[in-house]
N, C-alpha and C positions, 0 to 999 in steps of 0.2 A: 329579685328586686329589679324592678325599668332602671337602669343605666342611665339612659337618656333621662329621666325624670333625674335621679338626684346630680348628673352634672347640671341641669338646670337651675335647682333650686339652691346651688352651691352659693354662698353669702357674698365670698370676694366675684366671682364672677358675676353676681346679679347687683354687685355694687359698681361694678362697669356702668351695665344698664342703667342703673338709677343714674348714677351722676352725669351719664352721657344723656337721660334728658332732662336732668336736670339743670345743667348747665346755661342752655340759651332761657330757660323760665329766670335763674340769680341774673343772665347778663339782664334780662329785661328789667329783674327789681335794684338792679344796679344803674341802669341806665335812668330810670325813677328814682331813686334815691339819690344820685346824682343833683338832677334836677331841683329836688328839696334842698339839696346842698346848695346849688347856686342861687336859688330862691333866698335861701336862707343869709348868707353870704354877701349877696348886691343889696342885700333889703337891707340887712345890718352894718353895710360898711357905705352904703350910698344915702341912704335915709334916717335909719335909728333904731334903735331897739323897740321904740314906742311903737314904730310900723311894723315891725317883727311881731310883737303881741297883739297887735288889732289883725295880723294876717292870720296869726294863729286862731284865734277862736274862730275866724268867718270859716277858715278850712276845716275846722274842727267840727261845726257843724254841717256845713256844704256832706265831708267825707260820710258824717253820720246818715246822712241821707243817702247815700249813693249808698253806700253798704250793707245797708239795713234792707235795703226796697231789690238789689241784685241778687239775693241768697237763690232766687231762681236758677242763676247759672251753678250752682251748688248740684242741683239736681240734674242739669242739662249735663257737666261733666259727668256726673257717674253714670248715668243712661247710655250717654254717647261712647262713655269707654265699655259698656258691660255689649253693647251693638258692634263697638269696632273689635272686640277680642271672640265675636261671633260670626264676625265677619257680615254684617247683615247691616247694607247700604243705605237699604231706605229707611229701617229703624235711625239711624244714623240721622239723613237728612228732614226724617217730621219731627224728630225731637228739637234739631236745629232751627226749622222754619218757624216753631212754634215757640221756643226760646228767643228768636231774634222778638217775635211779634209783640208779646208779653213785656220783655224789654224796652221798647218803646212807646207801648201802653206805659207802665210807669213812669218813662222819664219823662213824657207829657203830665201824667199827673200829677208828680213829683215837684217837676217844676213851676206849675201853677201853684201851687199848693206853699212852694217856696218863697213864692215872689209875695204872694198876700200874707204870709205871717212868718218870714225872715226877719224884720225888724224886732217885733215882739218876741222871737225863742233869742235874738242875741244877748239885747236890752235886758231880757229877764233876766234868762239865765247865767249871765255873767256879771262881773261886779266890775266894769268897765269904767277909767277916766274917759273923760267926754272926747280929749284929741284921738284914743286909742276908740273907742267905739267909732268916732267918724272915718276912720281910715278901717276898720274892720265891716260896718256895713258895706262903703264903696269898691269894697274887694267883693266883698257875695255877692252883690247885685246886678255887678259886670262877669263876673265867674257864671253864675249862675246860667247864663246865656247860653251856654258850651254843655249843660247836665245832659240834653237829651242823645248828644254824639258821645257823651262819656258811655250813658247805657245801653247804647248800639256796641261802642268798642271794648268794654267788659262780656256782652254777649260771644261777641264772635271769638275773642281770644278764647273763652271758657271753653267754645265748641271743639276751636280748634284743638286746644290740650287735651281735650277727651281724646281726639283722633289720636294722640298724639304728635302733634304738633307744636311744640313748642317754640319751634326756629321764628316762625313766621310771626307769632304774637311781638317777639323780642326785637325784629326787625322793622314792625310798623310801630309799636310805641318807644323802640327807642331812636326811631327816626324823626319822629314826633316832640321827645322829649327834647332832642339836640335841637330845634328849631324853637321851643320853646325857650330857649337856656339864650341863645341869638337874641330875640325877639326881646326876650326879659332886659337884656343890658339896655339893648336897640331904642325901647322907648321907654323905660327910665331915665338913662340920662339924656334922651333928643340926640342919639348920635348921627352927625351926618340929616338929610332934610326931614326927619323924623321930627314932631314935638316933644319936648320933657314933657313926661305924663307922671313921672314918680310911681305912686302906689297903682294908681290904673291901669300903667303901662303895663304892670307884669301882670295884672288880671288880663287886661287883653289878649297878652301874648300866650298866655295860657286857654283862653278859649282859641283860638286862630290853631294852636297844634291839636287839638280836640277836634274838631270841625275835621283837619288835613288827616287824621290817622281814620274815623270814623268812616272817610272818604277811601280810605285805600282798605279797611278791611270789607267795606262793600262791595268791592272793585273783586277781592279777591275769594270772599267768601258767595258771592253771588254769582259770578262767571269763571273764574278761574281756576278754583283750587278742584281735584281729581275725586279726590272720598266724599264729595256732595254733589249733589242733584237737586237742588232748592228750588221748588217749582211753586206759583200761584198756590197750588193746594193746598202745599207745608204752610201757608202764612196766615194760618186762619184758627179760629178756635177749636183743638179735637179734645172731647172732653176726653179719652181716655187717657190720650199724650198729659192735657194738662194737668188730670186726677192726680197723676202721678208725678209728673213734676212739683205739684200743691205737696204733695204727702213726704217725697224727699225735702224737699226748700222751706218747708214753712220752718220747723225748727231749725238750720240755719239760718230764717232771717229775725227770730227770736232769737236766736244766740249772737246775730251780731245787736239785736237794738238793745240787748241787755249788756255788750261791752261799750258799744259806743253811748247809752247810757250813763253808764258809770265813769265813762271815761268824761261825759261834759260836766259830771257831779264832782270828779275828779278835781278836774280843772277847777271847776267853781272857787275847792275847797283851798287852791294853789292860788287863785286869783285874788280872796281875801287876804293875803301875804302883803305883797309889794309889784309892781311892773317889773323889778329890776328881777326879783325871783321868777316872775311869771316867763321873763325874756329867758333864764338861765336854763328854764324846766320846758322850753319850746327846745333850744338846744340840745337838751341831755335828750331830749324822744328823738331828734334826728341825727343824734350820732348812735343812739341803740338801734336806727335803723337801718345802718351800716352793716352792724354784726347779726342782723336778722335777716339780710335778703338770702343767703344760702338756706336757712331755716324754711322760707317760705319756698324758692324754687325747688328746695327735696320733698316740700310740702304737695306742690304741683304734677312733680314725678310721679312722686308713691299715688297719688288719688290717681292718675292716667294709667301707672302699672299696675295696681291691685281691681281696679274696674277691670281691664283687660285679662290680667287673669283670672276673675273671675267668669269673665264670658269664655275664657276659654276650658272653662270647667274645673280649675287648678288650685281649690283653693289653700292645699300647702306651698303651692308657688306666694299667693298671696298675701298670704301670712309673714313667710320669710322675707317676700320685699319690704313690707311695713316696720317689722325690726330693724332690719339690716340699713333701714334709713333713716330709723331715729338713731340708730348706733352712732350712725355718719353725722349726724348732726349733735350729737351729745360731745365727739372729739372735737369737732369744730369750736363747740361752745372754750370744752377747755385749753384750745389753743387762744383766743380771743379774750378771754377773764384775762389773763397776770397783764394785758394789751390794756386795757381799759382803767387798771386798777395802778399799776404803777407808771402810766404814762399821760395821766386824766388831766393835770395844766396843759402841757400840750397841746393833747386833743382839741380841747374847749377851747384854747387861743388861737384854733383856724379859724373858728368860729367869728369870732367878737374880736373886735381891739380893747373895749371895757374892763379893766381888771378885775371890777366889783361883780361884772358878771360871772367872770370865769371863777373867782371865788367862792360863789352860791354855786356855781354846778359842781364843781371839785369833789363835795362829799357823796353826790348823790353819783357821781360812776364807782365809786368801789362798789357801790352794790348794783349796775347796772353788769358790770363785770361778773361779780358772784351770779347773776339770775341764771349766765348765757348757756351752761349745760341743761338744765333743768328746762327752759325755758325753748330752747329747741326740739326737746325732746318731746314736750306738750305738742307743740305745732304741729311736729309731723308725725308723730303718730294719730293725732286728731287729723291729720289730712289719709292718712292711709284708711280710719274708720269713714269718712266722709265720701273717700271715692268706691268705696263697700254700700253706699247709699247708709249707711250706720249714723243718721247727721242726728237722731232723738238722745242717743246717748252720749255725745260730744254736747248737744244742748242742756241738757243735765247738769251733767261736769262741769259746765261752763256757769252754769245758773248757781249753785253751790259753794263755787269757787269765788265767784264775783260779788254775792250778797251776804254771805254768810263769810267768808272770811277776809276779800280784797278791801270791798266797799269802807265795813267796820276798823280795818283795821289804819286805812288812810286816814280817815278823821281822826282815830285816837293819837296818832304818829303825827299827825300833821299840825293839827289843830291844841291836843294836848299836852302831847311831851316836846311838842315843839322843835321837832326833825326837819323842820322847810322841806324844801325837796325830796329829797331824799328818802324821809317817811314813804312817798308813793312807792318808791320802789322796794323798798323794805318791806313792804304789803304785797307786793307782787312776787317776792321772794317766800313768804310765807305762804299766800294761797297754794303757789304751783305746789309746793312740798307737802301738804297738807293732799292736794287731790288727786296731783300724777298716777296716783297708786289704782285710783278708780279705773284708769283708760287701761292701766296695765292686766288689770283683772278679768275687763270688760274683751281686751287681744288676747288673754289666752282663756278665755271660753269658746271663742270660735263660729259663739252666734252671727257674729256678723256677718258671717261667709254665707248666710243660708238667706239672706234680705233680698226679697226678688225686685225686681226695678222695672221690670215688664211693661209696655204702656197698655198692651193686652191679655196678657194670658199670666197666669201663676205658674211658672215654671221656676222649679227649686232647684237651683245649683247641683250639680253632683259631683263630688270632691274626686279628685284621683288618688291613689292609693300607692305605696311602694309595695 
């Protein structure tokens, strides 16, 4: 038996690895989530809850669209780690030149696209009082300004975590963010020769740290950084690079437009409640995304580690890091439930000063609590298939889980037995439980190991052996 192979594939030891990169990918979804926190915070203790909800759905949609149309860098990370565990540079920088390209093709289209019928998906699809829609469209339409530097600095970060890189994403958006957070008090309240802008003020201050991060990962990605060579060439259409970037990313960005989807139907279905509910259920999604940024940075690890060992021919290495990362994230969850569930006043009273608020979130954290084992467990092992280039059966799972059991089961929860809030996450507790088992099936068949990512050639993986 290689010696050297099974100390490597050993779980505590490769759980170093993971968490050592995954670390600066949670600081950076901390350093964001943060952000939402103060967002959330100035908007609710400076303004009202009524702006709190009109912010929420323009972001809700704004997010839907950035999400849905990036699934490209989905592709661009598994490529670029399946070329950096190959060690093969240039593979590396034409998937990179050709990810940023793509990337800013859409966020041009996107944004036009936005600006002509932003009004109408708000309008419609939500069931808006008139003060709370005019303080929701004037947040999109000034946000909106800042889309195309968002889809330049989701490219580069994506590239970068293929390399593995993680340090350097966490340091330009979280430098970004903390200037945002400045910017947000600064001209909300007029401090100092600044004008009171109120709700504007934080739209703006949120394009302004968009623009300044977008600007420093071009600075870095384009002259700077060591494991790329991005030249004129890379930034042009190569059909083979983008075949296959097409064939990774399209069901990722089917798998986001069917959550983000269901997540506006979602709301819809919250929106016909009350604003005071609606303000409660914007709250409870930003304190569950407190105890999900670790979920998502192990999420960022495992797809940079399992790409790499794949390119380095390993697929039992690969394998074991995808476990061993949702293990890590399944403890986490149950360190964080008995947190949520017997400390949920609390929590919600950093939130709000509104008691009536804090009272409509209250039910809906015991079971935001109950989701967090299960519910990490999904993410990141759906990120260890993803960075396998595995993105059609995570689309699947995901299709399955969201129409057939999430969707159906919010309306009945929400609308009929009359759960307010709460219902949605009660639905979210049932889907995961219900599908978990699919991804589990789908990691120990081992197909995914064998998914070539190639932008030219069909070269099959070949597994190492003990």
């Amino acid at each position: 038996m290689d010696h050297a192979l099974t100390k490597r594939q050993n779980p505590i030891q490769l759980s170093g690895s993971i968490i050592k990169l995954a670390m600066p990918a949670i600081g950076e979804m901390a350093l964001s989530t943060f952000v939402g926190i103060a967002d959330t915070l100035m908007i609710s203790y400076l303004i009202g809850y009524h702006a709190l909800s009109g912010i929420g759905f323009a972001n809700q949609l704004y997010n839907a669209l950035i999400f849905v149309f990036t699934a490209f860098n989905t592709g661009a990370t598994a490529m670029i780690a399946r070329y950096y565990g190959e060690k093969n540079t240039e593979g590396m920088s034409r998937v990179a030149g050709q990810a940023i390209l793509i990337n800013l093709m859409l966020g041009v289209t996107i944004t036009t696209v936005s600006a002509v019928f932003g009004r109408s998906i708000l309008t419609g699809v939500f069931e808006m009082a008139p003060d709370v829609a005019r303080v929701s469209l004037q947040y999109f339409y000034i946000v909106l300004i800042g889309q195309v530097f968002m889809f330049f600095s989701f490219s580069s970060a994506a590239i970068l975590r293929g390399a593995g890189d993680t340090l350097t994403p966490m340091l330009v958006n979280g430098g970004a963010n903390l200037l945002n957070i400045i910017g947000n008090y600064v001209l909300i309240t007029g401090l100092g020769p600044f004008p009171e802008m109120g709700v504007a003020g934080a739209a703006v201050s949120t394009v302004g740290a968009r623009v300044l991060a977008a600007l420093a990962f071009a600075y870095i990605i384009l002259v700077r950084h060591k494991k790329f060579q991005i030249r004129m060439l890379h930034v042009r259409i190569s059909r083979p690079v983008f075949s296959k970037l097409f064939q990774i990313s399209y069901p990722g960005g089917i798998e986001q437009l069917m959550m983000h989807g269901s997540f506006l139907l979602m709301s819809s279905t919250v929106s016909t409640l009350d604003t005071l509910s609606e303000a409660a259920f914007r709250i409870c999604l930003q304190i569950e995304s407190i105890s999900f940024m670790p979920a998502i940075g192990l999420g960022v690890a495992t797809a940079t580690l399992v790409g790499k060992a794949l390119g380095e021919r390993d697929s039992a290495k690969a394998a074991t890091i995808a476990w061993t990362a949702s293990i890590l994230g399944v403890l986490w969850g149950l360190m964080i439930c008995p947190v949520y569930i017997f400390a949920a006043r609390p929590i919600v009273g950093l939130f709000t000063p509104d008691s009536a608020v804090v009272l409509a979130a209250v039910p809906a954290m015991t079971f935001i609590g109950i989701n967090q084992p299960i519910l990490n467990f999904h993410v990141i092992l759906s990120g260890g298939l993803r960075g396998a280039g595995d993105t059609m059966t995570v689309m699947i799972v995901s299709a399955v889980r969201i129409w057939v059991f999430f969707m159906p089961a919010v309306w009945v929860l929400v609308r009929v037995l009359d759960q307010g809030i709460a219902g949605c996450w009660q639905a979210e507790a049932l889907s995961l439980l219900v599908v978990s088992g699919a991804l589990v099936v789908r990691y120990l068949g081992k197909k995914w190991t064998r998914i070539n990512v190639h932008a030219d050639t069909e070269i099959e993986p070949v597994a190492k052996t003990a």
